[in-house]
N, C-alpha and C positions, 0 to 999 in steps of 0.2 A: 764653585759653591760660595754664596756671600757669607760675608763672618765681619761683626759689625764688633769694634770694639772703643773703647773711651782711651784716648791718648792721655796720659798723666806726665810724661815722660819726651822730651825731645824724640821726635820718629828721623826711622835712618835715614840719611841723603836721599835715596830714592825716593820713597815714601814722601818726605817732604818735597820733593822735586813734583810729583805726580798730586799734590795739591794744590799748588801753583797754576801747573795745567790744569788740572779740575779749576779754579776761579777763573782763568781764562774761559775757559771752556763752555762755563752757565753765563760768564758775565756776555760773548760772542753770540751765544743762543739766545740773548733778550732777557736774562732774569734781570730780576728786580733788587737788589742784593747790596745797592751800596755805590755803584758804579756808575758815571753816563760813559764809559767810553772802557774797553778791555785794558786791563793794567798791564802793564809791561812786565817782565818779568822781574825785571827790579821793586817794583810797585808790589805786587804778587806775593812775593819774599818776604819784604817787610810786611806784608798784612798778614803773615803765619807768622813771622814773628812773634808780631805785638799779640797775635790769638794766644801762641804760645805761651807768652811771658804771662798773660792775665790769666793763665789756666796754672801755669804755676803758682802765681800767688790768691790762687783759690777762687779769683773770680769768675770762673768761666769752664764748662762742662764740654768738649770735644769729642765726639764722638765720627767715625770713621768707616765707611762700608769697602769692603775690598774682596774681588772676586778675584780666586787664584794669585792673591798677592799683586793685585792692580788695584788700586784707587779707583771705586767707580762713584763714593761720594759720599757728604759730610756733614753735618747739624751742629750746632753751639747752644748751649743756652746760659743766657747772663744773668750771675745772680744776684738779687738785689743786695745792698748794701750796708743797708740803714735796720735799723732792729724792727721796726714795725713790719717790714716788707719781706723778711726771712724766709718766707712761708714762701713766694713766690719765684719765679724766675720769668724771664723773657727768650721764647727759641726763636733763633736769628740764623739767617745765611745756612738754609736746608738748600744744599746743592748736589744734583745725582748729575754725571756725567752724559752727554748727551750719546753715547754707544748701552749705557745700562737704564735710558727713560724705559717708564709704561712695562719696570719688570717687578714690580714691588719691591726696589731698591729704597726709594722716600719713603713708604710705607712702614718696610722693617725700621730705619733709621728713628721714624719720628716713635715709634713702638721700644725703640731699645733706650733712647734718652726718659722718651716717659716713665720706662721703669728704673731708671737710676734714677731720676728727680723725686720720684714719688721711695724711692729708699733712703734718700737723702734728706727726708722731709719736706721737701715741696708740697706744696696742697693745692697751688695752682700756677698755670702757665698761661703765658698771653703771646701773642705775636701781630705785628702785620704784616701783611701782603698786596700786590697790586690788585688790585681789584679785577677780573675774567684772567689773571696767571693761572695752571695748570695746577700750581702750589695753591689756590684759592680752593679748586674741587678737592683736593688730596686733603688738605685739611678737615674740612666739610665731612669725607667719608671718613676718617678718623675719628669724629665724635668733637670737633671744636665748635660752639659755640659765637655767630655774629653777633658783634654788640653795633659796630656803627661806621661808616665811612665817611673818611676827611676827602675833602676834593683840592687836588693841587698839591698833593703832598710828596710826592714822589716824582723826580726825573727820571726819563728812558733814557735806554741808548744813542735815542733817535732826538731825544731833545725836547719830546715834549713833559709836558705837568701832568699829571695823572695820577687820581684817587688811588686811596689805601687801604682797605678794609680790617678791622681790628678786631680780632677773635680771643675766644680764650678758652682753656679748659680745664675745670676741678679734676688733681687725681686723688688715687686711696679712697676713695668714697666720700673725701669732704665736702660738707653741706656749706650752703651761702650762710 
């Protein structure tokens, strides 16, 4: 049974260990996430770290989906900083394992940040994506919002440039 919950807290070895794999995992499968090339596990480490450490000091929302106590995947969202921008966050690096795609694993995930951001006073969230990713339609059916595509914005795995499409969505009911 999945059971999605918000890390506040250093998670145990395992758990942290089986995130690691998870970023290898989405970054081997082609996502779009940060990477041209699968991090090492060293690499891997310190990038949960430093999630870590910015979620301790408040900037950063981690959220986690685990089925029977396995990591099957994971959402952030970054919040802005500066007093005008309060109101908003950006969800970053939505990664579902590739044994739990096409189960409504991203679905639940991106549905259980949205209602902590939208409790936390969020009123709206933006992200982007590669432009035809999987994560492109999943958002789309969630109720996000296109606003516009950059072309050359992103590297693949594979080395080339490729466009990023920039979404957004009001929650709690707020108006433009």
């Amino acid at each position: 049974m999945l059971e999605i919950k918000e890390l506040k807290a250093p998670p145990s070895l395992e758990l942290f260990s089986e995130l690691v794999e998870l970023l290898q995992d989405a970054v081997g499968g082609g996502a779009s996430i940060g990477w041209t090339h699968v991090p090492s596990t060293k690499e891997a480490r310190n990038y949960w770290s430093e999630v870590l450490e910015a979620v301790g000091r408040g900037e950063r929302l981690l959220f986690v989906a685990t089925d029977n106590h396995v990591c099957a995947g994971a959402v952030q969202i970054a919040l802005a900083p500066r007093q005008n921008a309060r109101h908003r966050g950006e969800m970053q690096k939505l990664m579902v394992h590739s044994q739990y795609r096409r189960r409504g694993t991203g679905q639940a995930l991106i549905g259980a940040i949205e209602h902590a951001a939208a409790a936390r006073g969020l009123t709206l969230l933006v992200l982007d994506v590669r432009v035809g990713d999987d994560a492109e339609r999943l958002y789309k059916r969630c109720g996000y919002q296109y606003v516009g595509t950059i072309p050359g914005f992103t590297q693949s795995t594979k080395g080339s440039f490729e466009p990023t499409a920039i979404y957004y969505r009001r929650l709690g009911g707020a108006q433009a």
